[in-house]
N, C-alpha and C positions, 0 to 999 in steps of 0.2 A: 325521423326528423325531416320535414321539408327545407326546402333551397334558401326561402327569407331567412327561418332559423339559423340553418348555417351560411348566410352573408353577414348575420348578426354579428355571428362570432367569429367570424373574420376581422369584423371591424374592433371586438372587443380585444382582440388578441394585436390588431393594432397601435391600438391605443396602451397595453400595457408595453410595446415592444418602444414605444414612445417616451412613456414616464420610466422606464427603465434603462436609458440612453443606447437600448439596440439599435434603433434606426432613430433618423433626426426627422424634423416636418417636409424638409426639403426632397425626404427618400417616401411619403405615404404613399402618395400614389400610386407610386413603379411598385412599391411592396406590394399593394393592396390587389394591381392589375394580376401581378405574380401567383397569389394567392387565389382568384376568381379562376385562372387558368387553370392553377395545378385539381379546384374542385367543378372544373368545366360549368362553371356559374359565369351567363351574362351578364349579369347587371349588380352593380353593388347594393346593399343595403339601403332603404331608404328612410328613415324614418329615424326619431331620436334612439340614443345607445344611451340607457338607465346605469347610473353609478353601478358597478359589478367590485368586485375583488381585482384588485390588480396586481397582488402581490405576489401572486403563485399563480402561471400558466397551468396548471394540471387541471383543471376543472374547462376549462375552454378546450384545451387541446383533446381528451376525451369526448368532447360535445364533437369535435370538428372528425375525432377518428370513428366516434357510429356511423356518422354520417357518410365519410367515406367508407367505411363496410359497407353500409348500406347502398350505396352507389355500383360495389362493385371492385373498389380504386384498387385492393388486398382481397384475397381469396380466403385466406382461413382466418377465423377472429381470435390470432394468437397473441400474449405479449410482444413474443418476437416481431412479428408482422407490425404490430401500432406502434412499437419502438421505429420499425426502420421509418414507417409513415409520419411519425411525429418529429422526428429529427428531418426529413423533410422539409416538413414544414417551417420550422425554424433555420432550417440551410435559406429558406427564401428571402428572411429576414436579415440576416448576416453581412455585418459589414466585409468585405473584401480583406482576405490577409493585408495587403500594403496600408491598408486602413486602419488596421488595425494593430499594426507594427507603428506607422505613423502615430498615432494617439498613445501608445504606451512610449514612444521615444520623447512626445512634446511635454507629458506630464512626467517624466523623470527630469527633463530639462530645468522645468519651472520649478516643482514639488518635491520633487527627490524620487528615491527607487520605492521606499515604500507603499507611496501615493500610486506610483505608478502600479506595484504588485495589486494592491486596491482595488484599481480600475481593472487589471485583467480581469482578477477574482471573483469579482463581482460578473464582469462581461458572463465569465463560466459557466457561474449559476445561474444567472435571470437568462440565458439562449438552452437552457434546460439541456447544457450538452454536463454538465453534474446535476443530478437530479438526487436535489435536496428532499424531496418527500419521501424516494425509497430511504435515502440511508437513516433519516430522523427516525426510521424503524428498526435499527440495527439496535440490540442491546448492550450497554455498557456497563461496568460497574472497575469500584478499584479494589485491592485484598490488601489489604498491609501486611506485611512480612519484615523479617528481620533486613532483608534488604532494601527496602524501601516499598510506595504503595504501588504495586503494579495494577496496570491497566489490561483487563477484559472487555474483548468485542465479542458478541455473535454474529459474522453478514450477514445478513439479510438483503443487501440493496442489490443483490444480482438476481434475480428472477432469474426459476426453471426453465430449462427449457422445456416447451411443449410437447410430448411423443411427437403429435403434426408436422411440427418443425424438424423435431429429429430424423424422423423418415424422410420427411422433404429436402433437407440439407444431404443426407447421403445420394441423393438422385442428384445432386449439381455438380456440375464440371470442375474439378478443382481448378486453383486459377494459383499465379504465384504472384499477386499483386493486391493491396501490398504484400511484402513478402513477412510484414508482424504486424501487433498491433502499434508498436513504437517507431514506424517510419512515417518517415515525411509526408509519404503518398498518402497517409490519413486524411490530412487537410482535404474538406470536400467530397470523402470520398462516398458513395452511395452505400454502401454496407451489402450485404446480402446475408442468408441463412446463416451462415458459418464465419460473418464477421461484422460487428456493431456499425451502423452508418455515422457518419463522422461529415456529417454536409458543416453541423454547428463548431465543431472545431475548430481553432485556432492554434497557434505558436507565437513564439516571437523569439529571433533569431541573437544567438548569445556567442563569443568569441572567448574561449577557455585555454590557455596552454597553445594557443597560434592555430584554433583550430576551430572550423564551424559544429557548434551544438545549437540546440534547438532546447525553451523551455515552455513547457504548457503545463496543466494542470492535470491531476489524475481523475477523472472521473466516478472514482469512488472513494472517495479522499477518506480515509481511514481514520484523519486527523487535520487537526487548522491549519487548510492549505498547502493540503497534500501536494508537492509539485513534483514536474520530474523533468530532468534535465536529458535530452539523448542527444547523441550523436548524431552528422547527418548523413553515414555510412552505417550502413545493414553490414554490420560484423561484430562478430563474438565478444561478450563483456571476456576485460584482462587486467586484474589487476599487478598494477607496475609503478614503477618513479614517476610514470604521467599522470597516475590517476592521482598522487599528493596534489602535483601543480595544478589540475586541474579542481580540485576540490578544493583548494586555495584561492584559485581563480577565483571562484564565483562566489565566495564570503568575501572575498575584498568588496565584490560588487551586489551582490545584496548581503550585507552584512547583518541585515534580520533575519536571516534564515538558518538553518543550518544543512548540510547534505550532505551524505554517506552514500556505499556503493554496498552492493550486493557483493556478498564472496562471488568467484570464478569459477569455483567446481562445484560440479555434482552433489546432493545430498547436501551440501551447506551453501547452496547457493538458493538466489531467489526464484523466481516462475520463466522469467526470462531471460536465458542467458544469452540467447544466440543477438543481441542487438546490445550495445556497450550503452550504457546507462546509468543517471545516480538517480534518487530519492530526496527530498530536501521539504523544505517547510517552514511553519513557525511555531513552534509544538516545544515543550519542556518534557522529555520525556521522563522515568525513572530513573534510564542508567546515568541521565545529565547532571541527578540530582544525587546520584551515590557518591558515598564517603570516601574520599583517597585513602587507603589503611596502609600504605610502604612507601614510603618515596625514595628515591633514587637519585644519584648523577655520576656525569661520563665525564669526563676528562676529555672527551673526541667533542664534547658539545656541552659547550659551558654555560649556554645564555636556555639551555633547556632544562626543563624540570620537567622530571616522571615519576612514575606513581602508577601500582595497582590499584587497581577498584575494590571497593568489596562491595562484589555483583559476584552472580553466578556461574556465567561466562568470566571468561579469562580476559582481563584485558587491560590494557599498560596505556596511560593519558599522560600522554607528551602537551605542554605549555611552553609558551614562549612571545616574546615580542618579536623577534629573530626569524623573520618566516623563511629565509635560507634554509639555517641551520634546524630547522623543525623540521623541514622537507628531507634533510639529509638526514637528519635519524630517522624518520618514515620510513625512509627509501633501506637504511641499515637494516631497520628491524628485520621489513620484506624479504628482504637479500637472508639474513641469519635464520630467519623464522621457515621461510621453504625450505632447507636444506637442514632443519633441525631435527634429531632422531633423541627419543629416550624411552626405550622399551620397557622402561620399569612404568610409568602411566600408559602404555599401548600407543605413545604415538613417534609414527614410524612416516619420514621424508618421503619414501619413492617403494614401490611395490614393482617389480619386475614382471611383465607380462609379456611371453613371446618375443622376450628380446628387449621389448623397450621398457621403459623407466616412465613409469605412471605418479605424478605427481599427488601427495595430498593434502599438504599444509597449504594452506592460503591466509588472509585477513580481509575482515571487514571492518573498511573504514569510514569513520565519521568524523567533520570538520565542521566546526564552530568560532566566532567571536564573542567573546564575552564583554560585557561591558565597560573593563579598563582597556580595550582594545587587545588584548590580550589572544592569540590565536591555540586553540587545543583542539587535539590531534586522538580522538578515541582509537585503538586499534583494538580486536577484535580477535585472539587469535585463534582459528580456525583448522580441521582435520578431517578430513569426508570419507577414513578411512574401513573398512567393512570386514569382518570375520564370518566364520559360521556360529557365531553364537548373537551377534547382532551382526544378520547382514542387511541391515536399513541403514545403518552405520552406530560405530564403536559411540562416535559424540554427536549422536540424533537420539531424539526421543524415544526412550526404548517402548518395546512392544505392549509392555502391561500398560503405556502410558494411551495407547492409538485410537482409544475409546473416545476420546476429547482429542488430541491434538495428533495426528498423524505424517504433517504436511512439513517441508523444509521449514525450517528457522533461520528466515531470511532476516533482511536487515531493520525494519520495524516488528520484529518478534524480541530482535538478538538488546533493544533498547527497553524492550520492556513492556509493551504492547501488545499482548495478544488479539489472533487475529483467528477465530475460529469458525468450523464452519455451520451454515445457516440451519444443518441437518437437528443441530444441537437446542435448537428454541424448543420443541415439542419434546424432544427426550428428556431435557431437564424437568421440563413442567409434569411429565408422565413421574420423575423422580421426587419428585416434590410430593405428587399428591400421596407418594406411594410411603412419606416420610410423614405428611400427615392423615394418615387413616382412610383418603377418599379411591385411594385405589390398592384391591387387594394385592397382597405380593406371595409369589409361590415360584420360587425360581425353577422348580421343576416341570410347571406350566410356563413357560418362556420358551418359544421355538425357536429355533437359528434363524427366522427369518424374519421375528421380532426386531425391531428398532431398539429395545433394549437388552438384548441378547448380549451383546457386547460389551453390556456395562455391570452383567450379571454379580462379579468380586465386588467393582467399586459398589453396587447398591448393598450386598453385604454388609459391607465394612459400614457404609453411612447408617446401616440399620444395627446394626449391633452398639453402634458409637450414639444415635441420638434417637432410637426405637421409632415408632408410627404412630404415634401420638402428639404431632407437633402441631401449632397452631398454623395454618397454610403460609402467614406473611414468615413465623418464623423457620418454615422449612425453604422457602425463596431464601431467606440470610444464609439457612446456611449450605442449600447449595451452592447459592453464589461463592462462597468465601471457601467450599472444599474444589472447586474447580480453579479459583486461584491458586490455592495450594497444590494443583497440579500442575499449573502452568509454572509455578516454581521448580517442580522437580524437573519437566521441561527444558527449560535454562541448564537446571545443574544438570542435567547428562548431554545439554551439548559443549561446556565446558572441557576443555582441553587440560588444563590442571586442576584438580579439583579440590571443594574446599575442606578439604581435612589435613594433615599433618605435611602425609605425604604428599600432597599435591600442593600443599606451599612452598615444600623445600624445595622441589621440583621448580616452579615456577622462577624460586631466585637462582638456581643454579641456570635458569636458561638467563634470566638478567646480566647473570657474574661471566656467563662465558661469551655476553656479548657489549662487556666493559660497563654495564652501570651496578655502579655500588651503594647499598642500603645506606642511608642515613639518618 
């Protein structure tokens, strides 16, 4: 590409950042100068700029990173490498945090919180710091089941990394800054090998429980406006009586959203534990929509009502207009539920190691308004505890399951949501053809080092259940719908009581021995 070329689209990448409210007229210039500089171009563009696409930067910003490959600007023509370059170039365009704190404080003023979530949203996406074209590639689908319809993801929106990059990243100096990807020091920050650039980043600064958090948006938003709330201290998620208040906190004040916490330990917690942090959104999940099947009340708390789910996971939905009193049974359960032992389901409080007392109940919790103003309280109750016969853990996805779902069943798995990994697009497709007739199957021709090696029983079972004669769309129906059915079983084995006889009676004896009574 020559230099005219690329001041062309400089200026077209302008002009979207314009009609997109990233930069106003008043900031072209200094943008435009910014931009000449970073591609060591004299002279701007001269000449008229022909109606283009404005609506998606990924066709400009690719014009703009050959160009700099070809310059020289990045050494190897990796993903990695035109991600840190392209965020770059959008960090140039970017209005200033205080500006952008400023602008979401004047439109909550005027328009309310919604209007204002809106404007971040939107900011998120069109500065391509969420990049909506990987994830529009991700695959979805829902399974109906007797619990309700859950939801399947494939990711896709995280590109591999490059061997190039891999070897190149082990040659760099580690560094402890930031010290995650959930801290402050994101804002800005340049990225390098072994950590995404974050120039296009933003926050906006939120008071929870008398304490500073921080909310921005997830970058690979799993679902509508995925957001997440952190802390502005680098220390370990803890669920406690603060995290009620504080996830109370923040439904008073965006009250379209809803947000939950990841459990605190190991094996039932989410990806990052070591930085204290919720999950939140505008999303209706499955478990939001499961049927109360027992309800409950305490005589300790009379303005609350509870109720098991029937979900597959264990979990007890406190309501109330009373948000004291909701907070104080939150806070009871926690208190009962860690110290709670009943050896006849395998779940056991405190495991003894070298003296100390190794915790393993925890919950995950989720907070909501509903639209009689009504506040409910999902708990979650959770066990990360491990034997020799599952040491991945007792209520984790057991082993015959790890062919599909291997990974913690964090807090948008524990809602309903499966979150699988990107490995799974080509093996299912490899499954499919092999269900309808386009690819031979001989499981004793299968190597250990096959990508379907692993799935060697389930493709059995799928072959024996629906033979190799299927029409190609109808072997996609019914892979899709037998990998739901495994993310159900999924669920039921990280279930803490489970759904059979014994595992209900179970369930109400922990209710009864912490004062609420069936009604």
């Amino acid at each position: 590409m020559d230099v005219t070329t690329a001041s062309l689209k400089i200026e077209e990448l302008l002009l979207y950042a314009l009609k997109h409210g990233i930069i106003e007229s008043t900031d072209y210039i200094q943008c435009r100068n910014s931009l000449l500089d970073l591609f060591e171009i004299q002279e701007p563009y001269n000449g008229p700029v022909d109606d283009v696409n404005l609506d998606d930067p990924h066709d400009i910003l690719n014009s703009l990173l050959d160009y700099a490959y070809e310059k020289g600007f990045f050494e190897e023509n990796t993903i990695t490498n035109r991600d840190l370059f392209d965020t770059r170039i959008m960090g140039l365009l970017m209005p200033r945090q205080s500006e952008v704190i400023r602008r979401f404080d004047d439109i909550e003023r005027s328009a309310g919180i919604e209007k204002a979530t809106d404007y971040f949203y939107s900011l998120s996406k069109d500065s391509y710091y969420i990049r909506m074209d990987r994830i529009a590639k991700n695959k979805y689908w829902r399974t109906d089941t007797e619990y309700g319809s859950l939801e399947i993801t494939i990711n896709l929106s995280k590109p591999e990394k490059d061997p190039k990059d891999i070897a190149a990243a082990k040659a760099l100096k580690e560094t402890n800054y930031p010290k995650c990807l959930l801290c402050l020091e994101n804002v800005g920050f340049s990225g390098n090998l072994n950590h995404p650039a974050r120039q296009n980043h933003r926050v906006i600064p939120v008071k929870v429980a008398g304490e500073q958090w921080y909310f921005q948006y997830s970058p690979y938003v799993y679902y509508n406006e995925h957001c997440i709330l952190f802390y502005e201290k680098h220390v370990p998620m803890q669920i406690s009586e603060k995290t009620f208040i504080r996830l109370l906190d923040f439904i008073d004040q965006f009250p379209h959203y809803f947000i939950g916490s990841n459990a605190d330990l190991p094996i039932v917690g989410g990806s990052i534990l070591s930085h204290e942090h919720f999950q939140g959104g505008r999303h209706v999940f499955p478990m939001e929509e499961a049927k109360v099947e027992k309800r409950y009340k305490s005589e300790m708390f009379k303005d609350v009502d509870a109720g098991i789910l029937k979900w597959p996971l264990s979990v007890i939905r406190l309501s109330s207009k009373n948000r004291d009193e909701l907070l104080k049974a939150s806070s009871m359960i926690l208190r009962e539920w860690r110290n709670y032992s009943d050896p006849s389901i395998d779940v056991i409080a405190y495991s003894t190691v070298s003296g100390s007392e190794i915790p393993h109940n925890t919950i995950t919790p989720i907070a909501r308004k509903n639209g009689d103003g009504v506040y409910e309280m999902d708990l979650v109750l959770r066990n990360n505890r491990t034997t020799d016969e599952y040491p991945y853990g007792i209520f984790h996805p057991h082993e015959e399951l790890h062919h599909v779902k291997k990974e913690n069943i964090g807090l948008i798995e524990v809602m309903g949501l499966a979150v699988l990994p990107g490995r799974l697009k080509n093996e299912l497709d490899d499954i499919e053809m092999i269900l309808s007739g386009d690819r031979k199957y001989d499981k004793k021709e299968i190597s250990a080092d096959d990508p379907l090696f692993k799935h060697v029983p389930w493709i059995d079972e799928l072959v024996n259940k629906y033979g190799m004669n299927l029409k190609r769309e109808e072997a996609e129906v019914v892979v899709k719908d037998e990998v739901g059915k495994i993310f159900l079983k999924v669920l039921m084995d990280a279930g803490v009581f489970k759904r059979d006889e014994k595992g209900k009676a179970a369930f109400d004896k922990f209710l009864d021995s912490i004062h609420f009574k069936k009604i």
